[in-house]
C-alpha positions in Angstrom: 53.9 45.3 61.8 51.2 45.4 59.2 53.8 46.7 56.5 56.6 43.7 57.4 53.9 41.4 57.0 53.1 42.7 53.6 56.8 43.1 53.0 56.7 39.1 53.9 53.6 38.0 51.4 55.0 40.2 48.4 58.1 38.4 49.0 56.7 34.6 49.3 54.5 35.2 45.9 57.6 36.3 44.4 59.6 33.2 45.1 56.3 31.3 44.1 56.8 32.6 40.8 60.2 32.3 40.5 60.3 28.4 41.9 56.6 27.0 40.7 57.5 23.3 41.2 58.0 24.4 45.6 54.3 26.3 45.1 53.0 24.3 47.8 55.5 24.4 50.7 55.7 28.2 49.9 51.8 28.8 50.4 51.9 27.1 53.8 53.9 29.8 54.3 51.6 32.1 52.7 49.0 31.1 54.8 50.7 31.6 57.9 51.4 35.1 57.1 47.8 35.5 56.3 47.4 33.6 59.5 49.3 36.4 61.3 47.4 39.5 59.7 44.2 37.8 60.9 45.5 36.8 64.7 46.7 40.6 65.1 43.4 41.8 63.7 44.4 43.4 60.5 43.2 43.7 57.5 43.9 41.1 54.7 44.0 42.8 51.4 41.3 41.7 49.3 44.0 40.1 46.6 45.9 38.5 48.6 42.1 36.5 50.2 41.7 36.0 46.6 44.8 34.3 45.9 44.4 32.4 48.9 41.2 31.0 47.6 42.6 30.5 43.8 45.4 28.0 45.4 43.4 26.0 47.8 41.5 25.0 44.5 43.6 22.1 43.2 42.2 22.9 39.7 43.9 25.8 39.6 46.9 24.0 39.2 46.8 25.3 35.4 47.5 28.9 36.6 51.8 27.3 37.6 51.5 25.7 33.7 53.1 28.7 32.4 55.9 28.8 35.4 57.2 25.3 35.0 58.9 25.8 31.4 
């Protein structure tokens, strides 16, 4: 279970990156994989918390500048 779900973020971060401008729909999806780590009591890697934390700050926004060309 643990590796799908990692199978699942690594795959929604890679379609953030490939479709910048639908960031935000795919990290509600983000967090509900994170969501699902958590509820089955595993762990949540430490960069995937930290990513979580970099976009829920709107001022981060600058890191998808790059993306949108």
């Amino acid at each position: 279970m643990f590796e799908t779900l990692k199978a699942s973020i690594a795959m929604i971060l890679d379609e953030i990156a490939a479709r910048p401008i639908d960031r935000h729909i795919l990290q509600e999806d983000l967090r509900e994989k994170i969501a699902e780590l958590r509820a089955l009591g595993l762990p949540v890697p430490e960069d995937i918390e930290a990513l979580e934390q970099a976009l829920e700050d709107p001022e981060n926004d600058d890191l998808w500048k790059d993306l949108t060309v």
